[in-house]
C-alpha positions in Angstrom: -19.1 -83.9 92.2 -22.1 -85.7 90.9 -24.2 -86.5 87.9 -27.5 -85.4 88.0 -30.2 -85.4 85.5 -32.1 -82.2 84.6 -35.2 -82.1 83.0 -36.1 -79.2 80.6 -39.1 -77.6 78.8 -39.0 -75.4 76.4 -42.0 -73.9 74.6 -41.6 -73.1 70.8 -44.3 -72.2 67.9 -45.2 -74.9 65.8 -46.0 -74.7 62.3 -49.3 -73.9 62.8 -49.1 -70.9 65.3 -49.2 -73.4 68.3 -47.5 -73.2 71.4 -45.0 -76.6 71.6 -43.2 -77.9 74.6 -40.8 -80.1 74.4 -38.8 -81.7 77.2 -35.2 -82.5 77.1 -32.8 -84.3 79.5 -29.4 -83.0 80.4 -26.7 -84.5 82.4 -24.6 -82.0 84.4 -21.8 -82.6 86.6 -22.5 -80.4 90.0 -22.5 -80.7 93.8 -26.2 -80.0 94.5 -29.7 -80.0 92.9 -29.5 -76.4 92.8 -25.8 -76.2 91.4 -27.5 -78.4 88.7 -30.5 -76.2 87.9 -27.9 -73.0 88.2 -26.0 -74.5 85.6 -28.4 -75.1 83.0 -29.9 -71.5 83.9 -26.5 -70.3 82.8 -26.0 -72.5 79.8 -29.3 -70.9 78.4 -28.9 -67.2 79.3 -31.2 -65.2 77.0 -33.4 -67.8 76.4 -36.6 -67.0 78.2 -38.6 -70.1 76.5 -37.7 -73.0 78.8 -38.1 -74.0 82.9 -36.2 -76.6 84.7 -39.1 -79.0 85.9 -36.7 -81.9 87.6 -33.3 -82.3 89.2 -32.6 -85.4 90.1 -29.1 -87.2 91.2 -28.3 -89.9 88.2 -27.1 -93.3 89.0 -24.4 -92.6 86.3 -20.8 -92.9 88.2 -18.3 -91.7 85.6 -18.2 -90.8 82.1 -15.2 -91.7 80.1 -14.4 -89.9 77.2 -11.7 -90.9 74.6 
């Protein structure tokens, strides 16, 4: 398993009526690109507001958690 980095956009209403998007970067844990991207799809199921833009390996090699 790797780390890779998975970029997200999501669109949202703003205040004012206006269409938002907003980007956010995960890290999942996953053998592929595409077991990254499937990941995320099924961390957000039911949301329809967002699309994976970039999957990209990280150079991150562990993450230790105490």
């Amino acid at each position: 398993m790797k780390y890779w980095a998975v970029t997200v956009v999501f669109e949202i209403d703003n205040d004012s009526g206006r269409v938002q998007k907003i980007k956010e970067l995960y890290l999942v844990e996953a053998v592929s690109a595409t077991d990254a991207e499937a990941k995320i799809y099924k961390n957000f199921e039911g949301e329809s507001n967002f699309s994976v833009i970039k999957a990209e390996q990280s150079r991150i090699v562990d993450i230790i958690v105490e």
